[in-house]
C-alpha positions as CSV (number, residue, x, y, z in Angstrom):
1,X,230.5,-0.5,82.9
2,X,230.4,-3.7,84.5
3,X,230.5,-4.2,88.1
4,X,232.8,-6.8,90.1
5,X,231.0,-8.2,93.0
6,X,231.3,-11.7,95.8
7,X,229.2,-14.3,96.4
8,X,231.1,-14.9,99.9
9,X,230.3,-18.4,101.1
10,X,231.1,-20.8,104.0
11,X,231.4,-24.4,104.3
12,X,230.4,-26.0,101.3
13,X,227.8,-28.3,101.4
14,X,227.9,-31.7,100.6
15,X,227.1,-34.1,98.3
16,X,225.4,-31.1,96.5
17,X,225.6,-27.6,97.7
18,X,222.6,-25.8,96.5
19,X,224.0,-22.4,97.8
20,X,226.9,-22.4,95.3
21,X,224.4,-23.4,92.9
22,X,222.0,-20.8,93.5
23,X,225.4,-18.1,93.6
24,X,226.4,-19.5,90.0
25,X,222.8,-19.4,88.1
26,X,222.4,-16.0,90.2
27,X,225.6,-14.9,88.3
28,X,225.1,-16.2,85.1
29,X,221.9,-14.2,85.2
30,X,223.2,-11.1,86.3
31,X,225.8,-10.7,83.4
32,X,222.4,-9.2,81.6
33,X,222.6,-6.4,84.1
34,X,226.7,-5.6,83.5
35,X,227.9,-7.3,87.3
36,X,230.4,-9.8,87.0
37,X,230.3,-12.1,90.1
38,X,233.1,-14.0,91.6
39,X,231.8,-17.0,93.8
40,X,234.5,-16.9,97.2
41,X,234.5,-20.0,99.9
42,X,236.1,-19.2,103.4
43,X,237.7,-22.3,104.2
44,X,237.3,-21.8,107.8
45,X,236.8,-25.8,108.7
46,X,239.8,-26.6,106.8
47,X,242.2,-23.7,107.8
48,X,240.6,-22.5,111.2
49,X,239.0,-19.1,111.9
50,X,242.2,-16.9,112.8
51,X,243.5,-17.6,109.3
52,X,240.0,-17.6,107.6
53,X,239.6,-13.8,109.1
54,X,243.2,-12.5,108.6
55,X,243.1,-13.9,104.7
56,X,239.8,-12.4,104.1
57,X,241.1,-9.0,105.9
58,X,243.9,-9.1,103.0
59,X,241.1,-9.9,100.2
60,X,238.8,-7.2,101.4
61,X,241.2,-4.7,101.1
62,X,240.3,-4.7,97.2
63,X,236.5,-4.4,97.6
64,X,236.4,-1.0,98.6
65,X,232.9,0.3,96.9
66,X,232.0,-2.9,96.0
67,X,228.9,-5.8,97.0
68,X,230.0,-8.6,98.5
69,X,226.8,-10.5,98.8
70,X,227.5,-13.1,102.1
71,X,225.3,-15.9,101.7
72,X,224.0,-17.3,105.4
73,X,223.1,-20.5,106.6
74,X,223.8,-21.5,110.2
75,X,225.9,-24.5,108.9
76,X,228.0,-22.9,106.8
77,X,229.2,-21.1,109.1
78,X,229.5,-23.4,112.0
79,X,229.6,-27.5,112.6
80,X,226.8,-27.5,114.5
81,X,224.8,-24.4,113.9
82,X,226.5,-21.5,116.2
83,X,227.2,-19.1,114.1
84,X,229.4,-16.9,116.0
85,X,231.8,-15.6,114.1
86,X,230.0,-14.5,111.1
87,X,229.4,-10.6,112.6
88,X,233.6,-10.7,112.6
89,X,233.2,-11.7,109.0
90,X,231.1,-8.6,108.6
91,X,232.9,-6.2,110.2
92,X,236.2,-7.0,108.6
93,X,234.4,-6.0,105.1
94,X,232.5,-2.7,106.3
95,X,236.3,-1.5,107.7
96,X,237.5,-2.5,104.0
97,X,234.5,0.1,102.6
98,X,232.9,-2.8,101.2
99,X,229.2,-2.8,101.0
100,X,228.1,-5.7,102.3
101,X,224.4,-7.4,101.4
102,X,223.6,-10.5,103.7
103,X,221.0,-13.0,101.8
104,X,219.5,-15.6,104.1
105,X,219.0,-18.7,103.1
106,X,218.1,-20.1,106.7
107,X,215.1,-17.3,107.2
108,X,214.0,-18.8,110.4
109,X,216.5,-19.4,113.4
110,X,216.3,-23.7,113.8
111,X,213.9,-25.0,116.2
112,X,214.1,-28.0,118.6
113,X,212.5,-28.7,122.3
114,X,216.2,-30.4,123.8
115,X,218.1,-27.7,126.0
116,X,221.0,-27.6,123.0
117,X,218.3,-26.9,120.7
118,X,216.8,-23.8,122.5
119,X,220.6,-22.5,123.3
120,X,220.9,-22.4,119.4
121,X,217.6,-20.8,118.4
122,X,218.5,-18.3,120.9
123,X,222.4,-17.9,119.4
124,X,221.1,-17.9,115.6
125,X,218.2,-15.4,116.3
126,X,220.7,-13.2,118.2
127,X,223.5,-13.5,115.2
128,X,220.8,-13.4,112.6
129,X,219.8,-9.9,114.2
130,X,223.5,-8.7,114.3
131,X,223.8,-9.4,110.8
132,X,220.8,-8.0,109.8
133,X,221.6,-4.3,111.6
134,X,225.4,-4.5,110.3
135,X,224.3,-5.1,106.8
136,X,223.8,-2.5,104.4
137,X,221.1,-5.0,102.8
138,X,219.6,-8.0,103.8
139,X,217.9,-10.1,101.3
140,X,215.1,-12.8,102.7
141,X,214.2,-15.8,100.7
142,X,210.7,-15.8,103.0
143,X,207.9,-13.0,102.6
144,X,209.2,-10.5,105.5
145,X,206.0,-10.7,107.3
146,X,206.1,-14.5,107.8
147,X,209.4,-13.9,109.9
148,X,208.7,-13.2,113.8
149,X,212.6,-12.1,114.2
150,X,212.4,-9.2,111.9
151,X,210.3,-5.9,111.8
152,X,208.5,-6.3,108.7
153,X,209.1,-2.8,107.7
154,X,212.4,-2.6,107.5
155,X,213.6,-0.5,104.4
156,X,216.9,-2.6,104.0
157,X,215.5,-5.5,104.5
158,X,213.9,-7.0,101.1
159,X,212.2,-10.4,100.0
160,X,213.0,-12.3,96.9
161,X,212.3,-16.0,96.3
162,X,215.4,-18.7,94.9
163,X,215.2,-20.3,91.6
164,X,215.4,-23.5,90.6
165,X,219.1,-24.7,90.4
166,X,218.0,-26.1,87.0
167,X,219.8,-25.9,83.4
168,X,216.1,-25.7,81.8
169,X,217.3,-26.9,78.5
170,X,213.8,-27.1,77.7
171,X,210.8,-23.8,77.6
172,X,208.8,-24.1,80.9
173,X,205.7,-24.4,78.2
174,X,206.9,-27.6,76.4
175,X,205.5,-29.9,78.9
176,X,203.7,-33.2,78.2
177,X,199.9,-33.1,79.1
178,X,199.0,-35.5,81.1
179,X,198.5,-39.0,80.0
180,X,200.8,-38.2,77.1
181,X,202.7,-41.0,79.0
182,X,202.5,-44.4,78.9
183,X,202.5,-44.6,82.9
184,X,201.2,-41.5,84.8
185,X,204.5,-40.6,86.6
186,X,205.0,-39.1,90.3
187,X,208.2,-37.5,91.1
188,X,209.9,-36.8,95.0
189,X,212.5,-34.5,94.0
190,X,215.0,-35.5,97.7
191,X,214.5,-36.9,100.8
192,X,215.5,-35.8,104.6
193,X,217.6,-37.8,106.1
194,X,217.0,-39.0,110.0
195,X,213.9,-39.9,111.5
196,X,212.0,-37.1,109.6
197,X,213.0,-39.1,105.9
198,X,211.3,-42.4,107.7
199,X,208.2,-40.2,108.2
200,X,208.8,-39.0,105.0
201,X,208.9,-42.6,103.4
202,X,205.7,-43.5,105.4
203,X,204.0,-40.5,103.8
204,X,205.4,-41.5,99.9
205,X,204.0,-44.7,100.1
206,X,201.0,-44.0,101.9
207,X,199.8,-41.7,99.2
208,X,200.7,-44.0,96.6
209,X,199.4,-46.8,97.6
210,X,196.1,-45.0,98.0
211,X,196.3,-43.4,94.6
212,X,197.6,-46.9,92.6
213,X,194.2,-48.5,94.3
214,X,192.4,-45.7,92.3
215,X,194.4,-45.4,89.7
216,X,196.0,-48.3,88.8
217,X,199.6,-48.5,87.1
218,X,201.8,-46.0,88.5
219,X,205.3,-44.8,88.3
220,X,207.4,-43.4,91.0
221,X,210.6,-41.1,90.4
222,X,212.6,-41.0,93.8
223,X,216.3,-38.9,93.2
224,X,217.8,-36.3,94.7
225,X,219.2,-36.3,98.1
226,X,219.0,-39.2,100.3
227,X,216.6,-41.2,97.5
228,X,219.3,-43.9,97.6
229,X,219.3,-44.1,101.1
230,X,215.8,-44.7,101.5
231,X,215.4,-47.2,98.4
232,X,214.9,-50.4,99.9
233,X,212.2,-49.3,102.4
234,X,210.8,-48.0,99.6
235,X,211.0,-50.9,97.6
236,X,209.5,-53.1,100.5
237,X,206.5,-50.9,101.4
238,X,205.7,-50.7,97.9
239,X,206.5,-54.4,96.8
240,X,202.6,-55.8,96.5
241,X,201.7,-52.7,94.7
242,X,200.6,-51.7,90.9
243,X,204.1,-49.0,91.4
244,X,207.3,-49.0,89.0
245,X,209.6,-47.5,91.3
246,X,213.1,-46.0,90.1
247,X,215.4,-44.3,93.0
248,X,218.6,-42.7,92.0
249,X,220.8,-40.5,94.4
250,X,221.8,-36.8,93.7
251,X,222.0,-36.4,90.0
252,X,223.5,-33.3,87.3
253,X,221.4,-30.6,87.3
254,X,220.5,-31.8,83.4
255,X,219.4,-34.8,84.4
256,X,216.7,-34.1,87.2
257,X,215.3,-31.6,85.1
258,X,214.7,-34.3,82.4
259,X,213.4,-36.7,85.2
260,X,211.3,-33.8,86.4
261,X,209.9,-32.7,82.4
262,X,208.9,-37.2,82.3
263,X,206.6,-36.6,85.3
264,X,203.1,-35.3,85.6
265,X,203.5,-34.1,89.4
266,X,206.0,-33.3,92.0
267,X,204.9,-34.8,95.5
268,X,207.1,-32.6,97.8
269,X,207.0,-33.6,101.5
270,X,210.3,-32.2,103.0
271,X,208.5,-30.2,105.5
272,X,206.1,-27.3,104.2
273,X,206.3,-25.9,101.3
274,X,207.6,-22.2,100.9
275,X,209.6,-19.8,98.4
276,X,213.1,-20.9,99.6
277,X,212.0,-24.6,98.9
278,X,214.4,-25.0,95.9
279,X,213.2,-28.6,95.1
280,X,209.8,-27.6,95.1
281,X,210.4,-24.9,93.2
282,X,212.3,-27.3,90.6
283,X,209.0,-28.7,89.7
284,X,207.4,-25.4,89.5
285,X,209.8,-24.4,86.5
286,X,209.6,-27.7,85.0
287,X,205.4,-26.8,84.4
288,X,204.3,-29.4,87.3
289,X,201.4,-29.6,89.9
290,X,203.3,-29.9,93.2
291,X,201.2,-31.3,95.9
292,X,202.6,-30.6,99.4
293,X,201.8,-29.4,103.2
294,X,201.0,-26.1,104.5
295,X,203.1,-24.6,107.1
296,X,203.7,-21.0,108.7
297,X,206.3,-20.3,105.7
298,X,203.6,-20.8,103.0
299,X,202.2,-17.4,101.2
300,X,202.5,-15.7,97.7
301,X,204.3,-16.4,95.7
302,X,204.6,-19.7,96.4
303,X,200.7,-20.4,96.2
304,X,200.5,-18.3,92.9
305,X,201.8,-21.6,91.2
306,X,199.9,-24.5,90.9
307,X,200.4,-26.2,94.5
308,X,197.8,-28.0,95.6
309,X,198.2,-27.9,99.6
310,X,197.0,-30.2,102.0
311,X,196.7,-30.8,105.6
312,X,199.6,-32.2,107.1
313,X,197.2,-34.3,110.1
314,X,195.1,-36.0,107.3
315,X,196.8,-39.0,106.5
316,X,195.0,-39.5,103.5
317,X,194.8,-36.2,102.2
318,X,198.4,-36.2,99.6
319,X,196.6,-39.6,98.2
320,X,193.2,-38.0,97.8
321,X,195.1,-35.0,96.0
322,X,197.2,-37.2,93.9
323,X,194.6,-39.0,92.3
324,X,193.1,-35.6,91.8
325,X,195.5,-34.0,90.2
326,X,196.0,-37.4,88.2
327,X,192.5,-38.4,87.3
328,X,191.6,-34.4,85.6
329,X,192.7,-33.4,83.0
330,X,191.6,-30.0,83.5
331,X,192.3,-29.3,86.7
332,X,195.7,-30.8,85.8
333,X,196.5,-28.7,83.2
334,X,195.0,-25.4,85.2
335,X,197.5,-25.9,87.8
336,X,200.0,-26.7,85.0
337,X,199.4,-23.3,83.7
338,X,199.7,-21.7,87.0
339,X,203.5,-23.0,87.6
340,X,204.7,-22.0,84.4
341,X,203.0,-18.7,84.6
342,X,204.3,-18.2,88.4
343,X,207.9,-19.2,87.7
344,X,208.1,-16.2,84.8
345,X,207.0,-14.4,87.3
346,X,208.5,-14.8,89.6
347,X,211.2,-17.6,89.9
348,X,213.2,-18.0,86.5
349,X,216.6,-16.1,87.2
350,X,215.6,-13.9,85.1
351,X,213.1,-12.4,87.3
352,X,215.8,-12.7,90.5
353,X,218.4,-11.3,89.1
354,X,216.4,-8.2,87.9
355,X,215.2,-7.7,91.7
356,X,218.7,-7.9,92.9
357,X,220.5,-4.8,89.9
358,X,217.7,-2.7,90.7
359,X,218.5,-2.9,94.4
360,X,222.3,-3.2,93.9
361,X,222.6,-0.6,91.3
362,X,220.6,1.9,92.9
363,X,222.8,2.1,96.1
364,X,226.1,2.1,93.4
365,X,224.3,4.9,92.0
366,X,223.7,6.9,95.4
367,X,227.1,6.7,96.9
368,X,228.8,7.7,93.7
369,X,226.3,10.6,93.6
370,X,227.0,11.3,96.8
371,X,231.0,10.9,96.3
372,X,230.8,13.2,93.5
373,X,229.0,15.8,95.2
374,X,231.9,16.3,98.0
C-alpha cells in the first residue's frame, strides 16, 4: 500500500532553492519504498501568517495518520531569521492527528557578535528546541554529537546526511582519470555572497595562482550561485596567470553535473565543509577529490570520502593541496575511489531515502498496531 506524505516548506528560495530540490529527489527516491510525496509551500510572505495558518488548519484536516515531513531553515520561515511562528505551524498538525517529522536543514542556530545577531541565536536555539520536543521525529543533517543544542541521545532525534541535488545521468564510476584532459580542470561549485564571497575570491585565486606556478596550464570552472557576481574580480586577479577561467551563474541540475564529471577536483570554500554541504557533496557523487577547510561541523561521513582538509589560517595550504591532488596520480585516484565509494554509502538517494522508510514505516507500523489492538 502506498503511503501519502508532505514535504511542508516555507519561503522558497531563490534563484535556486535547494530545499525543494532535495524534497523532489528525496521523493523520487522514496517511490521504491511505496510513499508517495506531495511537495506543499506555505505562502506566508505572500499571503501573511493569519491566512498561511487558517489555510493549512483546513489542509491538515486530511492528514490524520499521516507524515508531513516540515523542512526548517530559519529563513524560510521568517525574513530575517526569527522563526516564530513555526511551533504554531506544528501544533496546528499534531491537533489534525498528523504525525509530524521536523528535518533541519539549518542544524546550528546562526551566529554573529552584533546585539541583533545574538537576539537571533538566542530566538532560533529556543524555536529550534520547541520544534524538536513537539515533533514526533526530528531528522539532523549534522552528526547529533557535533550539535551543542541537542542531547545527543535523544531517541527521536536521528542524523542522515543530504544528497546531491544532481540528475547523475552518468555512474559515479565513469569518471575521467586524471590528465585524461587536455587541461587539468578545478571546479568552485557557488560562491557566498557579501564580504565572505570577497574572502572567498581572495582564497580561489590565491590557490591557483600558487598551483598554475607549479603546475602550469590550468582551467577554472566557477558556476553556481553568485559565480557571476564575482566574475570580473576573478577575471582581474587572475589576468597575468597560466588560468582559463569560465564563470557561469546558477545552471540546470544536468548541466553542473556535466561541468562537475569535466573536472578533476572540486575546491569548496563556502565555510567548512560538512554533511549538509550539498555542493560539496555534488562533487563527492560526481567521483571528485574535494579540497576544503575543517570546521566544528566536519566528521564521518563527510571525511569517509575523499576530502582532503586543510587548515583554514594557512594561506597557502588549499594551493599546496591542489597541486597535490593534481600532480599524483595515485593519490588522486585513491581519493577518487573514496568519493564514489562514500556517496553509495552514504549519499546517493538511494541510501537517504532507505534511512528515512525504515524510520517512517516503523512508526506507521506501531500506531496501527497499536490502533488495532484497542
Amino acid at each position: 500500500m502506498t503511503e501519502p506524505i508532505v514535504a511542508l516548506l516555507g519561503r522558497r528560495d531563490v534563484p535556486t532553492d535547494a530545499v525543494e530540490q532535495y524534497c523532489t529527489h528525496l521523493g523520487e527516491a522514496l517511490r521504491a519504498h511505496d510513499f508517495a510525496m506531495e511537495l506543499l509551500g506555505a505562502p506566508w510572505k505572500e499571503r501573511g501568517w493569519p491566512t498561511t495558518l487558517r489555510d493549512l488548519k483546513q489542509r491538515a484536516a486530511e492528514w490524520r495518520g499521516r507524515w508531513v515531513l516540515l523542512q526548517y531553515t530559519a529563513l524560510a520561515w521568517s525574513p530575517r531569521g526569527f522563526p516564530l511562528q513555526v511551533p504554531r505551524l506544528i501544533q496546528i498538525l499534531r491537533d489534525a492527528g498528523a504525525l509530524v517529522g521536523a528535518v533541519f536543514h539549518d542544524a546550528q542556530p546562526y551566529s554573529g557578535s552584533r546585539a541583533i545577531d545574538q537576539l537571533r541565536h538566542f530566538v532560533q536555539q529556543r524555536t529550534m528546541r520547541q520544534i524538536l520536543r513537539s515533533s514526533d521525529l526530528a531528522i539532523l543533517t549534522v552528526p547529533l554529537e557535533k550539535l551543542s543544542w541537542i542531547p545527543p541521545t535523544l531517541k527521536k532525534a536521528t542524523f542522515i546526511p543530504v544528497g546531491a541535488n544532481l540528475p547523475l545521468l552518468a555512474s559515479s564510476g565513469n569518471s575521467n582519470s586524471l590528465h585524461d584532459r587536455a587541461m587539468l580542470t578545478v571546479a568552485v561549485f557557488g560562491v557566498t555572497g557579501g564580504s565572505e564571497g570577497q574572502q572567498e575570491v581572495a582564497q580561489i585565486t590565491a590557490a591557483m595562482r600558487f598551483a598554475a606556478e607549479k603546475l602550469g596550464d590550468l582551467r577554472l570552472l566557477v558556476f553556481g550561485r553568485n559565480a557571476d557576481l564575482v566574475e570580473a574580480v576573478l577575471r582581474e586577479s587572475l589576468r597575468n596567470l597560466p588560468v582559463t577561467l569560465r564563470v557561469a551563474g546558477v545552471l540546470p541540475e544536468g548541466d553542473v553535473e556535466v561541468l562537475l564529471r569535466s573536472s578533476d577536483v572540486l575546491l569548496f570554500v563556502r565555510g567548512s565543509i560538512s554533511s549538509r554541504r550539498g555542493s560539496a557533496i555534488a562533487g563527492i557523487a560526481c567521483g571528485l577529490p574535494v579540497i576544503a577547510f575543517a570546521g566544528s561541523e566536519t566528521a564521518a561521513p563527510i571525511t569517509d570520502a575523499g576530502v582532503v582538509l586543510v587548515p583554514g589560517e594557512n594561506k597557502t595550504s588549499l594551493g599546496e593541496a591542489l597541486v597535490h591532488v593534481l600532480s599524483d596520480r595515485e593519490y588522486h585516484a585513491s581519493l577518487a575511489e573514496r568519493s564514489r565509494f562514500a556517496y553509495q554509502k552514504h549519499f546517493s538517494w538511494q541510501s537517504i531515502a532507505d534511512k528515512y522508510a525504515s524510520l517512517l514505516r516503523a512508526r506507521l507500523d506501531a500506531d496501527r498496531l497499536e490502533g488495532g489492538k484497542g
